[in-house]
N, C-alpha and C positions, 0 to 999 in steps of 0.2 A: 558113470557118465561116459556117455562115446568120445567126448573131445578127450579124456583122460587115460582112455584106452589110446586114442592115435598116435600120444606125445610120449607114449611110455611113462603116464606121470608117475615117478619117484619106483623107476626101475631099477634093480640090484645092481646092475651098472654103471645105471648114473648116480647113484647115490656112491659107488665106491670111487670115481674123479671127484668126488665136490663139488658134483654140478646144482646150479639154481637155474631152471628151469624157467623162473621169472623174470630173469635179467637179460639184455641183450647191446650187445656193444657194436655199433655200430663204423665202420670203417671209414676214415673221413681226411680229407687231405691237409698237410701240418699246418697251412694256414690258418683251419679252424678248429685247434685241437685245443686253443689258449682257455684257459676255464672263464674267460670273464668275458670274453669277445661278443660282438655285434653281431648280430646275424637273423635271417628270415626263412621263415615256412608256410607250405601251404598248407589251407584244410576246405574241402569238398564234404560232403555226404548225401546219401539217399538219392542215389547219384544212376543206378543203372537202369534204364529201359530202355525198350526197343519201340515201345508206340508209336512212337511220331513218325514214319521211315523216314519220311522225306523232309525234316528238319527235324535233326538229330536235337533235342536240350544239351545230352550228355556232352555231346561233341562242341558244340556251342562252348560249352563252360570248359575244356580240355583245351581249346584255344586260346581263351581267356585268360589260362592259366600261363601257356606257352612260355609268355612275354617273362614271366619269374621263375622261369624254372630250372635252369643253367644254374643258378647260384643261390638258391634253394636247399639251405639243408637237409631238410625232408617235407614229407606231404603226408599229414594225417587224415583217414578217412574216416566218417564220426558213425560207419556202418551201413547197413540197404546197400552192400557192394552192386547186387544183382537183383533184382525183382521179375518176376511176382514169389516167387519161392525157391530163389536161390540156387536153382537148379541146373547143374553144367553144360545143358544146350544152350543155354541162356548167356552164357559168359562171353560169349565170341563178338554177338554182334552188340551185345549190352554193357560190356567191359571191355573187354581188349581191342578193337575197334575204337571208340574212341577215344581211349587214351593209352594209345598206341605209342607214341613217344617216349612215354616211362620204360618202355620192355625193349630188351636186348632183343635187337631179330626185329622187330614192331614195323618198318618198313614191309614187311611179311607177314602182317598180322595174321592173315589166313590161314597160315600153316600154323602158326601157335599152341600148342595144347591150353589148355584150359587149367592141365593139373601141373601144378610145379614150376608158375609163373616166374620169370629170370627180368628184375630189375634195373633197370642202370642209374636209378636214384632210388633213396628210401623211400620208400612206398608202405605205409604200415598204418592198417587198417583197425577198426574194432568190428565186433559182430553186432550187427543188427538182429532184430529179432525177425526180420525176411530171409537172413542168411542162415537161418534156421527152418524156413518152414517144410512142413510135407504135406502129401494132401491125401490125405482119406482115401480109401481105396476106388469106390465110387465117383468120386470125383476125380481121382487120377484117371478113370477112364474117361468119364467122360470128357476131361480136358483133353484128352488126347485123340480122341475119335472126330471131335471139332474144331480143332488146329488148324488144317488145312481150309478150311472154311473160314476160319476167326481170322487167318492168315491175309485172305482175300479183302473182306470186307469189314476189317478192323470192328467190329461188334460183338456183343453179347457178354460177354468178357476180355481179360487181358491178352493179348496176344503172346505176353510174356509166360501165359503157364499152358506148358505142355503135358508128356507123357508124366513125368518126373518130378519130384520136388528137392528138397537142398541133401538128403541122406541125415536129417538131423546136423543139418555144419558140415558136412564131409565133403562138399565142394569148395566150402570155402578156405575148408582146413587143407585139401590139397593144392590148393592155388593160393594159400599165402603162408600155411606154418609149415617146421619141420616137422614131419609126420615119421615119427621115428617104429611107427610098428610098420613100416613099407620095407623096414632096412633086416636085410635075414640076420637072423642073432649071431651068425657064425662072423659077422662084419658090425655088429654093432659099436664094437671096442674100438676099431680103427676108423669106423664114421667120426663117434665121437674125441679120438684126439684130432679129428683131423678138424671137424668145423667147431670145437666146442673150445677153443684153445683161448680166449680171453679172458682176462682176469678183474675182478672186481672186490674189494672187503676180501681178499682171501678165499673168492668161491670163481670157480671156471662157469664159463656159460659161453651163451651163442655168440658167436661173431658175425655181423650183417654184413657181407662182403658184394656191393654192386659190381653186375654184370659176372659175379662167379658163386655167389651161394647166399641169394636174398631171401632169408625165411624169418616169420616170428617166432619163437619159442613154444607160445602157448596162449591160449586164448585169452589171456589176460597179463600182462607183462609191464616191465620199466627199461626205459634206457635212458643217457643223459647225455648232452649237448652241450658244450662251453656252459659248465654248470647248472646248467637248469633241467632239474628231473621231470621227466615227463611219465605218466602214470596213465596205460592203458587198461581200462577195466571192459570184463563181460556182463554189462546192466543185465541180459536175461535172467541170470539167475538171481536178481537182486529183485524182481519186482511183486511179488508175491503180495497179495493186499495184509495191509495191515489193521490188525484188528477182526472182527467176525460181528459188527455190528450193522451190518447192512438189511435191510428189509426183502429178504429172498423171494418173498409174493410180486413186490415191487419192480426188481431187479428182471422176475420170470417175464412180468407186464411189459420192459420196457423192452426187452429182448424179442417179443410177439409184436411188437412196435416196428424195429425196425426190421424185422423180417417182411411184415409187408410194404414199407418203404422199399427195400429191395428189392422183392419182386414189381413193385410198379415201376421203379427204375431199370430193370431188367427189360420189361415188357416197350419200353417209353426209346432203350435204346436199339429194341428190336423194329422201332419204327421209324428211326430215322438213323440208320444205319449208314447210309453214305452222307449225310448231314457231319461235315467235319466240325466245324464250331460247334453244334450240340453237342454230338457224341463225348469231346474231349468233357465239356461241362460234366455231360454223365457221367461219364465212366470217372472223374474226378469225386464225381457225388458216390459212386458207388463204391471205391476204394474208400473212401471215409467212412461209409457206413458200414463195412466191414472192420473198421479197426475199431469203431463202435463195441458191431458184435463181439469180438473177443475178448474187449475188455470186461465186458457184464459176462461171457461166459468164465473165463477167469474168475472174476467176483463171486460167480454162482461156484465155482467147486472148490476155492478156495484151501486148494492142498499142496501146493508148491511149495515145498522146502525153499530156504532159505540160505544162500552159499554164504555161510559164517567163514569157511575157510580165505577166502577173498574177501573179505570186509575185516578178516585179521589181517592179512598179509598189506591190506592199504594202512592199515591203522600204523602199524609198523614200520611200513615202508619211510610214511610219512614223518612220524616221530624222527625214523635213524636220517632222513634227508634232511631234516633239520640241525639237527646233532652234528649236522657233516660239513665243515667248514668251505667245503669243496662246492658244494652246493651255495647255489644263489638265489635261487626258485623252483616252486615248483608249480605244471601245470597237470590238471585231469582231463579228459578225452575219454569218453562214455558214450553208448548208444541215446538211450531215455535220459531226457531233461527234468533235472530236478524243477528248475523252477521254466516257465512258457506260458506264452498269451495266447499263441495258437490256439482257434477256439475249439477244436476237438481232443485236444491233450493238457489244458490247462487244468484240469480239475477231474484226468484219467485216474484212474486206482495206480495206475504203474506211475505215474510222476509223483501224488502223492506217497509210493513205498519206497521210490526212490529217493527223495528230499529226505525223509523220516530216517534212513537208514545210512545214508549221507550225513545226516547231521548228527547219527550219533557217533560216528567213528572220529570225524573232524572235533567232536566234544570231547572224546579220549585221548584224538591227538591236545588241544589246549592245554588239558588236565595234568596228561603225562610232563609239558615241558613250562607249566607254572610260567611265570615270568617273564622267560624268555617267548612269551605267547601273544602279550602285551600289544606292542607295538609292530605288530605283524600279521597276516593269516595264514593260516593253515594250507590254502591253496590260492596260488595266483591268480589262475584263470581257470575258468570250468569248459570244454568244450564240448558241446553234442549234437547230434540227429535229430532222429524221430517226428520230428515236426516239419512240415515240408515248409521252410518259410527260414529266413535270415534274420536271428532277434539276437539285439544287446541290451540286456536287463544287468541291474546290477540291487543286490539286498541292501534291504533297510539291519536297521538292531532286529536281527530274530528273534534273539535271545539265547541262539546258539551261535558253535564256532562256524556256523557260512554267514555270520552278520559280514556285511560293508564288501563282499568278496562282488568278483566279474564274472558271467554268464554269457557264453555266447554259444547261439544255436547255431548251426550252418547245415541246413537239413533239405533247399533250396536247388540240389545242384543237377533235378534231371526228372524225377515224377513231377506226379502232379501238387500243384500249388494250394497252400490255404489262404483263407483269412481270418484275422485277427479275430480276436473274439470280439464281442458288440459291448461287453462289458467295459472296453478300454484298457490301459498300459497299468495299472497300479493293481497288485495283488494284496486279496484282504484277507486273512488267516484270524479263523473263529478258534479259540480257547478254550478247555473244557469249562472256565469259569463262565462264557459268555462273552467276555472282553473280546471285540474284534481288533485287528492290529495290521497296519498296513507292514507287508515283509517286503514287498518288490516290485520295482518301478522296469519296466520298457522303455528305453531309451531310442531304440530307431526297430522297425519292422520289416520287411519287404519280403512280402508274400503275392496272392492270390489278388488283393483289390489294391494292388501299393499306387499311390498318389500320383509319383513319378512318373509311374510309364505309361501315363496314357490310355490305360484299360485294356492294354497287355502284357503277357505275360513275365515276370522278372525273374528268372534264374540266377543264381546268385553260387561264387566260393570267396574265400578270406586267402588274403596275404598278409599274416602276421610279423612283425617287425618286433624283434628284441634288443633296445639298445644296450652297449656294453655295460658293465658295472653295475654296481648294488644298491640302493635295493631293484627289484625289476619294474622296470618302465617299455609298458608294451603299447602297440600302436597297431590299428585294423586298420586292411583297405579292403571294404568291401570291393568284389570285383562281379560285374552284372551285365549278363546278359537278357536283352529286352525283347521278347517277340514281339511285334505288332503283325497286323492283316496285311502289309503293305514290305515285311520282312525282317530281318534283325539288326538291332543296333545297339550300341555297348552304353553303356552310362558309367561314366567317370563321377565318383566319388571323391571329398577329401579326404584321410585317415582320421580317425578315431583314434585319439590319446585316451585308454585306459587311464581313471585317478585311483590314485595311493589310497590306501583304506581312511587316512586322515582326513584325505581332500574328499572321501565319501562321506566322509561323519560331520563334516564342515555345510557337505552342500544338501545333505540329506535336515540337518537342523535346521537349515536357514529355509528349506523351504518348507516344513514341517512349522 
């Protein structure tokens, strides 16, 4: 894999310092070094485009954030840094622009490179699966020959895809990881004592140093905060369908389905091209229908390996962060949502292989730590993407170890918007027996048709609040940007008290 080539994973080098390539320790001032202490972050995602010029969403929600960010331990991104395909034209005015505050220099945005972004808070991302894309050769052309034109009169497609697409991650990996095959071998030794110099369990790894050397490690990593481990995984390579039981005739039908839904949405926005209110509807409609297609063609080739090596290193992680007295909590941060009511992703092939495969590592974490299992979960809080829409769901009894745990999407923060699905907040999960079982409740949504705003648009990121001491007691404040016809106004929320997996088993009975 290319991101493994980038990082030099588990180069003759690094392997003779004792480097873990997975671990990253972040630089933080002694006031917040106390392992037990209070403290808050931010989380955005699916965050970059350039459609709108003339009311940025991104920039919207980069304000919004402003007001927390001074005293902000860090800001996780839950993936979609850049869209339509991740492509480093794309990063300037769809990233760095508006959220130009985080970067050293950002009063300057416009000189900024793209590759080798410089921090002055953590800023630590996951990869979506746009921050991967590329485009067909064909299509590269043609995207690029109609740029200038798509440019003008914002139609036909995204204005976001140009000549280029993401290099497979390579835009994203030089604008946010150390990319150690840049570094000549004659200097890699003295690279690495120089930035690799932190210590953790007796292994050296990266140091996160704002405003002088802000990189990830590797495309999927941990680092910890006044105790509480936090665990960044790469979902793309976790979503592979499970199983080979699908109806291929079917799948081929539904796939000739929405191809001609696309082409009449193609044709529908060729006709009202300066129609701003329609087009955005369209061009909403036609981004979904594309995530549509890829998910049935994924279905249809069903050859994707499976990154076992990352599903052991969680399984692990998690087990030894347990074991670690040091530790108080821990949270996950992933592209794809295990569990969503979004009604285009609730019942995707990639949420259910990523629930499925989530739940079995979290069931070997249980297994591993017996008893001390009991009275606790496996993971704190779950964070992610992929869903354009703000959801707090929380599990019923699974029947695995994600029973009674917190879910929170935050995928809101800058495309376009969904809606819920028509089927409602309660997730029902069929059995091979037949037994149906409800596994997960929605608890607040705000997306595409949200109640609140009036019948515009609600943009949405999270300020997450960790109060001191154990067990962890966390608290959300939605923070929302509202467009309406008439302009933007913010919607103040009250916070969200996450409950204790007891107080889910309590309020999950009684309404059961």
């Amino acid at each position: 894999m290319r991101m493994a080539d980038r990082v030099r994973w588990q180069h003759q080098a690094v392997r003779a310092k004792n480097i873990d390539q997975t671990r990253l320790v972040i630089e933080q001032p002694e006031r917040d070094s106390a392992k037990d202490a209070a403290f808050h972050f931010l989380v955005l995602g699916d965050s970059g485009t350039g459609r709108h010029r003339r009311h940025s969403p991104p920039r919207h929600i980069a304000e919004r954030l402003l007001p927390h960010k001074d005293k902000a331990a860090f800001l996780l991104h839950t993936g979609d840094v850049v869209y339509l395909v991740g492509a480093a034209a794309q990063y300037r005015n769809n990233f760095i622009r508006p959220y130009r505050e985080w970067l050293t220099g950002g009063e300057n945005w416009e000189d900024i490179s793209p590759q080798k972004l410089l921090f002055n808070q953590p800023f630590l991302p996951v990869l979506g699966n746009h921050d991967y894309y590329d485009l067909a050769p064909i299509m590269s052309a043609v995207a690029g020959l109609t740029l200038p034109l798509r440019r003008h009169l914002q139609w036909f497609h995204d204005v976001d895809t140009g000549w280029l697409g993401s290099d497979q991650g390579g835009c994203f990996a030089h604008a946010f990881m150390d990319v150690l095959s840049d570094v000549h071998s004659n200097q890699l030794d003295e690279y690495l004592d120089r930035h690799y110099r932190a210590e953790w369990d007796g292994y050296r790894c990266l140091q996160y140093r704002p405003n002088i050397h802000s990189r990830i490690p590797n495309r999927y990593y941990r680092f910890r905060h006044a105790g509480v481990d936090v665990f960044a995984l790469d979902s793309n390579t976790l979503i592979a369908p499970v199983g080979s039981q699908d109806d291929r005739a079917q799948l081929r039908q539904q796939l000739k389905s929405l191809d001609e839904e696309q082409t009449r949405c193609l044709t529908a926005l060729s006709m009202k091209a300066r129609d701003e209110h329609q087009r955005d509807g369209l061009m909403d409609d036609l981004e979904t229908l594309q995530e549509e297609r890829l998910d049935l063609q994924r279905r249809l080739q069903n050859h994707t390996a499976v990154d076992g090596e990352q599903l052991n290193w969680l399984r692990d992680g998690l087990i030894a962060s347990h074991r670690d007295s040091r530790a108080r909590g821990r949270i996950l941060t992933l592209h794809h949502p295990p569990y969503v009511t979004e009604r285009t992703k609730w019942c995707q092939a990639d949420t259910l292989a990523i629930r499925q495969r989530l739940r079995n590592v979290l069931d070997d974490v249980n297994s591993a730590l017996g008893s001390q299992s009991r009275n606790q979960r496996a993971v704190d809080l779950v964070l992610s993407g992929h869903a354009h829409c703000l959801e707090v769901l929380r599990t019923h009894d699974t029947g695995h170890g994600d029973s009674f745990t917190n879910w929170v999407i935050c995928g809101g923060s800058g495309y376009s918007l969904r809606d819920q699905r028509g089927q409602g907040p309660n997730l029902i999960e069929s059995r091979n027996n037949g037994e149906k079982r409800l596994i997960a409740s929605s608890d607040l949504y705000v997306g595409r048709s949200w109640a609140d705003c009036n019948g515009g648009k609600a943009y949405s990121a999270l300020r997450v609040d960790i109060d001191e001491g154990s067990p962890l007691r966390i608290r959300l404040t939605p923070l929302i940007s509202n467009r309406e016809e008439n302009g933007w106004n913010e919607v103040t929320m009250d916070p969200i008290e996450l409950p204790q997996p007891d107080q889910l088993r309590e309020t999950i009975s009684s309404a059961d």
